[in-house]
C-alpha positions in Angstrom: 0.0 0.0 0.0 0.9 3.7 -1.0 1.4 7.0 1.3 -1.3 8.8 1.4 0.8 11.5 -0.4 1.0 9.0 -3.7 -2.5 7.9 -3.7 -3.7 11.4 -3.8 -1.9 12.4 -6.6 -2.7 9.1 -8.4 -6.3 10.0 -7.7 -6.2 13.4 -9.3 -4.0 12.2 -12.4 -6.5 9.4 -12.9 -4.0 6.5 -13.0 -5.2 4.8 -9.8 -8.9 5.1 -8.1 -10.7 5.4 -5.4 -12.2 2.0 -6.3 -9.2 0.2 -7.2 -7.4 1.0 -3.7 -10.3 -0.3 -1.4 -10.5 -3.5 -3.8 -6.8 -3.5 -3.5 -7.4 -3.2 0.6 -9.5 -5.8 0.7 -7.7 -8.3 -1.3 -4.7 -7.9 0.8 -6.9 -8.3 4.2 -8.2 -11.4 2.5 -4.9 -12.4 1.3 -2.9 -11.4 4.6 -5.1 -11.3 7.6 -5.6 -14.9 8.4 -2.8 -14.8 9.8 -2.0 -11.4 11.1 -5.6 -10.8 12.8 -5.2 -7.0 12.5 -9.3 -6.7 12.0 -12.5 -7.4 14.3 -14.9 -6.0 11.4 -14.4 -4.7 8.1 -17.0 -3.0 6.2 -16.6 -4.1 2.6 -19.9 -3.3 1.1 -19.8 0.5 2.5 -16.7 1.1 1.6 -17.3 0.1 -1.9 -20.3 2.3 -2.3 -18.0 5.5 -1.2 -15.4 4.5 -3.1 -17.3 4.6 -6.4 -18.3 7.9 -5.3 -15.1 9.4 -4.9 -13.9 7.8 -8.1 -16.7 9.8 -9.8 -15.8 12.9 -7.8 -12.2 13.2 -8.5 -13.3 12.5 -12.6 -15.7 15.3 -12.6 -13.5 17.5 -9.7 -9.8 17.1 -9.9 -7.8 18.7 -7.1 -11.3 20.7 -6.1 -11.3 17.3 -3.2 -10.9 17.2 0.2 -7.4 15.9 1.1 -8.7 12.4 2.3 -10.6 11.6 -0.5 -10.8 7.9 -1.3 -8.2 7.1 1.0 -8.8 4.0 2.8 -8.7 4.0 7.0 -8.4 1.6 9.6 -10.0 1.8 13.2 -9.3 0.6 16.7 -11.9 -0.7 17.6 -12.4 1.4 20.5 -13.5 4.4 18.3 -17.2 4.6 17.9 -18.8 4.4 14.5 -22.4 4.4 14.0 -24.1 1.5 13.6 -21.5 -0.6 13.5 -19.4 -2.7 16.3 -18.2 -1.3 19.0 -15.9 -4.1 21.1 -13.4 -2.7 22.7 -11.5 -5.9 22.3 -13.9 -7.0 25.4 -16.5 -9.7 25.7 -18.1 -7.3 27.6 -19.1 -5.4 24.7 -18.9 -8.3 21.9 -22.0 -7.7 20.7 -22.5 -3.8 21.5 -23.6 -1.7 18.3 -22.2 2.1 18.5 -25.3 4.8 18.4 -23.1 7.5 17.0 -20.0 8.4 15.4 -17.0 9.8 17.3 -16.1 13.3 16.5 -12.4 12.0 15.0 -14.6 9.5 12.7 -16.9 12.4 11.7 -14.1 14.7 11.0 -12.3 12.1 8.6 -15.6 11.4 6.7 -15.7 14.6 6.0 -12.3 14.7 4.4 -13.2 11.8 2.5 -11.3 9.4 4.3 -13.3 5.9 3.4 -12.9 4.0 6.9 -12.7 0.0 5.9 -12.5 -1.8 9.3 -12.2 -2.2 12.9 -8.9 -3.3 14.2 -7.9 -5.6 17.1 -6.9 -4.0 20.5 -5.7 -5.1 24.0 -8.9 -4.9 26.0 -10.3 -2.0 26.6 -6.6 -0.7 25.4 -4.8 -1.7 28.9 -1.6 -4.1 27.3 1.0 -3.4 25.8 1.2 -6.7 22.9 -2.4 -7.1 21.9 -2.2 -10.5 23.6 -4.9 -9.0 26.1 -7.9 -9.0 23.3 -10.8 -11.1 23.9 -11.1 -11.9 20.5 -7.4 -13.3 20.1 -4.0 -11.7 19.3 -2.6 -10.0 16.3 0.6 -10.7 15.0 3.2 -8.6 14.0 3.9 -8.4 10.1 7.6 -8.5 10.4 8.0 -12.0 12.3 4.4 -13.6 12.7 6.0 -14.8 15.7 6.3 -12.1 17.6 3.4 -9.1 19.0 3.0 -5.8 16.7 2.9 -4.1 20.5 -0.2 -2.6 21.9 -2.3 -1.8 23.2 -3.0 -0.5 19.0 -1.2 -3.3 17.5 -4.0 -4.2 15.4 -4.2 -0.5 13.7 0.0 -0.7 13.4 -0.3 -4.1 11.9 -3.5 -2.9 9.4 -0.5 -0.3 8.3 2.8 -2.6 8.3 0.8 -5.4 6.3 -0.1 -3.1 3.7 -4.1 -3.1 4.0 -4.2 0.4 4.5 -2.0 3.7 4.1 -2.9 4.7 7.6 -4.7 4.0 10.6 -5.7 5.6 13.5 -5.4 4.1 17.6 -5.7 5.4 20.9 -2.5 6.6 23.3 -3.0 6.1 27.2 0.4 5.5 28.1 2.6 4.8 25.1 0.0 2.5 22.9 0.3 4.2 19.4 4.4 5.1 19.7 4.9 1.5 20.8 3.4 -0.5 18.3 4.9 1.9 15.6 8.2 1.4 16.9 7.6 -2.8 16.9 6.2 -2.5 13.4 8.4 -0.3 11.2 5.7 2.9 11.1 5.6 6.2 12.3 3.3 6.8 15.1 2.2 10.2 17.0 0.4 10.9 20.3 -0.6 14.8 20.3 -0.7 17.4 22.8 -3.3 16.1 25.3 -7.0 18.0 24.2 -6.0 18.6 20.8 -7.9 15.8 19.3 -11.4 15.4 20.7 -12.2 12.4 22.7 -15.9 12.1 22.1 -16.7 9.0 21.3 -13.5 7.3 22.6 -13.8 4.4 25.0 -12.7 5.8 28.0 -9.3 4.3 29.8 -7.8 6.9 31.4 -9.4 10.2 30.8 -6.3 12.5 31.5 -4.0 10.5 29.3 -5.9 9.0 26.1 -5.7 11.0 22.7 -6.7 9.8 19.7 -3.1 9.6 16.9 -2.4 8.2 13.7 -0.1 5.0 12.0 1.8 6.0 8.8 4.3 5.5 6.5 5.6 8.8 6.4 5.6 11.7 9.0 3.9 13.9 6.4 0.9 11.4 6.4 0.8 11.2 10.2 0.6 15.2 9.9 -2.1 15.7 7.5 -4.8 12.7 9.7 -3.6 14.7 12.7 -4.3 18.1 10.9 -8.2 16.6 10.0 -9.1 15.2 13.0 -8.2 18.1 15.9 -9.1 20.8 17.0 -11.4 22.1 19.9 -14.8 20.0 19.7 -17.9 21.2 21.6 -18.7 17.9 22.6 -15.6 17.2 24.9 -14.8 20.2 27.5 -10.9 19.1 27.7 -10.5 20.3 23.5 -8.0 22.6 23.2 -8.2 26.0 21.0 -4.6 26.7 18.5 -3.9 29.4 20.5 -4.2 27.8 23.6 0.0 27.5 24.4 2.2 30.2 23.0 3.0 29.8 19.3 6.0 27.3 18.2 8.8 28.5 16.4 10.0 26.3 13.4 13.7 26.4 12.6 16.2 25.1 10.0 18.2 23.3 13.0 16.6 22.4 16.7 18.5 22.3 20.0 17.7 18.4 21.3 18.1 17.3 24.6 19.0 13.6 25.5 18.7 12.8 29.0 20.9 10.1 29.2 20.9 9.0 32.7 16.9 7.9 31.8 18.1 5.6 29.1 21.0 3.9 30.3 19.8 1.1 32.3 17.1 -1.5 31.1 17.6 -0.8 27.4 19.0 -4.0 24.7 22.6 -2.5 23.6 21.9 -2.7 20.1 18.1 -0.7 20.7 21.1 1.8 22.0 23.4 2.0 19.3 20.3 2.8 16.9 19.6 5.1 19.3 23.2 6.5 19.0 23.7 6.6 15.5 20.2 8.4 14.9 21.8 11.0 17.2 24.9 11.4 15.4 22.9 11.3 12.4 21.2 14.3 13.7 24.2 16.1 14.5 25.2 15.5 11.0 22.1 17.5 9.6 22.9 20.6 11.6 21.0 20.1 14.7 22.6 20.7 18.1 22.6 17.7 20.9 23.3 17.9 24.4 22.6 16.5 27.9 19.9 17.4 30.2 18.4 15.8 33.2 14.9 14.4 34.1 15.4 12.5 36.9 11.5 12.8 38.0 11.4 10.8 34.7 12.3 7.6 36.0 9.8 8.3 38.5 6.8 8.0 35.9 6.4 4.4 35.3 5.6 4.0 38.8 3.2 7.5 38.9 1.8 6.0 35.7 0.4 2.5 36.9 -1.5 4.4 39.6 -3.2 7.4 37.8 -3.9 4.8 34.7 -5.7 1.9 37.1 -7.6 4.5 38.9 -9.0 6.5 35.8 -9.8 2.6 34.9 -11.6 1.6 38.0 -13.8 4.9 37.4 -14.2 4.4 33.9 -15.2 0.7 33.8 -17.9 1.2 36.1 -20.4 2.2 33.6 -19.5 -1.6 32.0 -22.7 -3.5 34.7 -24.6 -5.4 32.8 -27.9 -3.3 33.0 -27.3 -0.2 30.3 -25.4 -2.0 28.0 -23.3 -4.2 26.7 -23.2 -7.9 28.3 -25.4 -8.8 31.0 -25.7 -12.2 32.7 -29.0 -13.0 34.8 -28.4 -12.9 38.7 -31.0 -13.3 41.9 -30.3 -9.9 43.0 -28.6 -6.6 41.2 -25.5 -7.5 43.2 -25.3 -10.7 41.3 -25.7 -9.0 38.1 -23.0 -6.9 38.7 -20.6 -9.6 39.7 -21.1 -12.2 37.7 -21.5 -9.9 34.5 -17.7 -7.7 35.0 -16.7 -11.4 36.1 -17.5 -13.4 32.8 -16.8 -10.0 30.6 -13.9 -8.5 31.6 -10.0 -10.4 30.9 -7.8 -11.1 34.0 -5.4 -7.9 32.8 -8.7 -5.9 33.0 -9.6 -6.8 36.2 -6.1 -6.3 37.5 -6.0 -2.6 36.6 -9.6 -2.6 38.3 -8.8 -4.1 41.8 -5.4 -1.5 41.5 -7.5 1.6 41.3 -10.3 0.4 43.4 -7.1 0.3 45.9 -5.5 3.3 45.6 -9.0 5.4 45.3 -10.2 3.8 48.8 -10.4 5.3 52.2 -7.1 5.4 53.5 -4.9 4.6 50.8 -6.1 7.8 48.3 -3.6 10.3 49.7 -1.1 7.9 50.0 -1.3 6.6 46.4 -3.2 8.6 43.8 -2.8 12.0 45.8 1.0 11.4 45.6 1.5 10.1 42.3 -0.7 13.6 40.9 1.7 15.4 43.0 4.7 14.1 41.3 2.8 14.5 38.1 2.5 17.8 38.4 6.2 17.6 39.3 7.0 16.4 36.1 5.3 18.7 34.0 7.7 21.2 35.5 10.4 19.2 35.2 9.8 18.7 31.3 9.1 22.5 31.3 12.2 23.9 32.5 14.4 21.7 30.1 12.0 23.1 27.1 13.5 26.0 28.4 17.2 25.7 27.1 16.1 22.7 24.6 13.6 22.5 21.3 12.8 19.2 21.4 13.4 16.2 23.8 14.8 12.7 22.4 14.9 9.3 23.8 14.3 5.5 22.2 10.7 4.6 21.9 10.8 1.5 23.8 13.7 -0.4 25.6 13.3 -3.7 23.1 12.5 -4.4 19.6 9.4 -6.9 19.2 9.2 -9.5 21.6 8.1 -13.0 20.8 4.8 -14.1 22.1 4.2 -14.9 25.8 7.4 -13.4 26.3 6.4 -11.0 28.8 3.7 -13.0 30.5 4.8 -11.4 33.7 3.0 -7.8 33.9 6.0 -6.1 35.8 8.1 -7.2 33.0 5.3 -6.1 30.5 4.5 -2.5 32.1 8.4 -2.1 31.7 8.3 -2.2 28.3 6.5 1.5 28.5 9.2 3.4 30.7 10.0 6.1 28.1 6.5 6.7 26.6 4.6 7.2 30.2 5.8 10.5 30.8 4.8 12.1 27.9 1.1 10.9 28.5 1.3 11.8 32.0 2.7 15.5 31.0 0.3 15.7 28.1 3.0 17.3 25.4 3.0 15.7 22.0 5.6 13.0 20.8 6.3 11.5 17.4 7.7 8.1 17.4 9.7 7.4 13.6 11.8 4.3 12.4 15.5 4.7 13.5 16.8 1.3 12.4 16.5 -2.3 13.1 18.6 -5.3 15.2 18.7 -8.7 14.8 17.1 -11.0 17.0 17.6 -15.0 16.5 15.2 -17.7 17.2 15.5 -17.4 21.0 15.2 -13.9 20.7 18.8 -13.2 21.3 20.6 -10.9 19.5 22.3 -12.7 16.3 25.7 -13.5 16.4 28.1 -13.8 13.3 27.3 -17.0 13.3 23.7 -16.9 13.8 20.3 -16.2 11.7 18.1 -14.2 12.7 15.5 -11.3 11.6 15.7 -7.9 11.6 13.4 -5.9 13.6 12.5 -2.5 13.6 13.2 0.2 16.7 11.7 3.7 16.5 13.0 6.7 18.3 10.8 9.6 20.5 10.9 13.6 19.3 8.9 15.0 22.3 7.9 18.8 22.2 6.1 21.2 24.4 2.7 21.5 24.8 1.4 22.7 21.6 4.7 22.0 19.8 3.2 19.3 17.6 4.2 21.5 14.3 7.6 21.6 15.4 7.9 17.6 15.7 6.4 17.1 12.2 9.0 19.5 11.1 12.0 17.5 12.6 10.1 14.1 11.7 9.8 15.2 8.3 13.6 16.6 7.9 15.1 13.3 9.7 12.7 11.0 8.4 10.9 11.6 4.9 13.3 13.0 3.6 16.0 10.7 4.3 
């Protein structure tokens, strides 16, 4: 599958339709995703009837087209589009039917965007492999034998299989900038409130925004360009002029603060790392050191805020409004045995966790804390934007592990050390390709005498709040133009 760039010019020159790219989709989903289990749903016989439409549109209009026109999409399936299924990745909700489209879904219709399925998702988007799905895992096109990440894996693997051009997931703590890094794409989580949430499954309402999968950083721009803005129907929406305006220059000051990413990262994830910086410095750019030590602080801030926005947010899931609902001799017994049958053992984990740390006793011990050294953070990060542009640091610790790898959640919640704090801070962060290591059949690294595959690693551009132009900048001079 094409950029979006290339489609759109094929569209307008008339050497490539509309019609022919969501055939083309579909063949490759029916040809590919068998194996890979990237889609819950797709929605073959809509998509057709828009994409005749838009072939006739660009015959009659030309260039006179909005800038999505024809372009097939993929979903997480945690994104609400009307009348057709909402899961969640969650048995709860297995046979739930969305009453209304969520604003991001509205905004790409009207750009013409032609959306062709639902993708697969860790439940209710708390994982960090896609293993956590109700409906089964997805597979990572690079090595089938390893996880695409999570908890949008399904959306990255939609992209890296070639289905579609770009996709769209959700980012809590990390799960669009992961996956991307595991799968080869670029992947972008934007300044908290600048894409609506309305119509989002909630996970942890002061960390998820909406982002897209792409090829290209230009792509990931223009779906983040359609879809935000401040939204009437979600309070937290953000106007442009909301943080002072960015400036964009020919070279950035970048900050690496390497005392973060020393420990707990695979030495060859590290050289990447390493020669994407000296790669940088060749273009121009300036690199130094700063420090973050509240940084290291985040993963454990993280998996306190996150399970307690949960535990609020999962309480609407109790078998009387919606969704699920198994019979009981009192309400009680509908509650419990509904959230018992419906909800995955990772689910219920992040439940108990935030029922914990929100109870009498324990709140201003735990959660009043870990929003203290939040807060913390957020000054942290904005004293070092301060005397730096733009922050860098590797995307995740690992390439791709192999499944059932990390079946221990410590080990697991690890794997999201450097992409926590930017959710938890709410600036913007673009996650692009940096290189790939070789991993052998016991997923260590290859030796000269050894076989093995080569994954892909990503590396993290974060900006200030509002500083989302400035990262597509950078993306687009160290990345697309490469």
């Amino acid at each position: 599958m094409e950029t979006i760039a290339t489609l759109r010019r094929k569209f307008i020159d008339g050497s490539y339709t509309p019609l022919q790219a969501v055939e083309d989709a579909f063949a490759v989903i029916a040809q590919k995703d068998g194996e890979i289990h990237a889609f819950l749903d797709t929605y073959r016989e809509d998509a057709l009837v828009q994409a005749k439409d838009a072939t006739k549109r660009y015959a009659e209009q030309g260039s006179d087209t909005p800038p999505l026109l024809g372009v097939p999409i993929a979903l997480k399936n945690n994104i609400l589009v009307k009348g057709k299924r909402a899961t969640g990745g969650s048995k709860i909700l297995e046979h739930y039917t969305a009453t209304y489209d969520a604003t991001v879904v509205r905004k790409l219709q009207e750009a013409g965007a032609i959306i062709v399925g639902a993708t697969n998702l860790d439940e209710f988007a708390m994982g960090g492999s896609t293993e956590n799905s109700a409906f089964g895992p997805t597979k990572n096109p690079v090595d089938t034998t390893r996880v695409p990440g999570g908890s949008s894996g399904g959306s990255a693997a939609a992209v890296a299989m070639g289905a579609v051009p770009a996709a769209l997931g959700t980012d809590t703590g990390g799960s669009i900038r992961q996956p991307a890094s595991y799968c080869g794409l670029v992947g972008y989580k934007p300044t908290y409130g600048a894409v609506s949430r309305s119509g989002l499954m909630a996970m942890g309402s002061s960390l998820d925004q909406a982002g897209p999968f792409a090829h290209t950083v230009s792509d990931a721009q223009l779906l983040h360009t359609v879809i935000a803005g401040r939204d009437p129907l979600d309070s937290t929406t953000i106007d442009e002029d909301t943080y002072p305006e960015v400036t964009l220059k020919e070279t950035y000051t970048i900050g690496i603060p390497r005392d973060f990413i020393q420990e707990g990262v695979d030495e060859d994830v590290l050289e990447v790392f390493e020669e994407h910086v000296s790669a940088l410095k060749a273009a121009g750019h300036t690199v130094r050191d700063v420090s973050l030590p509240l940084f290291e602080k985040g993963l454990a801030a993280y998996y306190v805020v996150m399970p307690a926005e949960v535990s609020s947010n999962l309480a609407r899931y109790d078998g009387i409004r919606y969704g699920l609902s198994v019979e009981g001799d009192t309400l009680l017994d509908v509650y419990q045995k509904t959230r018992a049958v419906g909800f995955g053992e990772e689910v219920k984990r992040r439940i108990l966790l935030g029922t914990y740390v929100l109870s009498a006793g324990y709140y201003d011990a735990y959660y009043g804390k870990a929003e203290a050294a939040r807060e913390l953070m957020r000054q942290e990060l904005s004293d070092v934007f301060r005397i730096v542009d733009i922050v860098l640091l590797p995307t995740t610790p690992t390439p791709a592990f192999p499944f059932g790898a990390q079946s221990d959640p410590l080990s697991m919640y690890k794997q999201d050390i450097f992409t926590v704090p930017v959710n938890l801070t709410g600036v913007p962060a673009l996650s692009i390709p940096a290189g790939t290591v070789c991993r052998d059949a016991t997923n260590k690294p290859c030796g000269e005498q050894s076989q093995g595959t080569q994954l892909p690693v990503g590396v993290q551009y974060i900006a200030p709040h509002g500083g989302d132009t400035r990262l597509f900048d950078l993306g687009k001079k160290m990345h697309d133009q490469v």
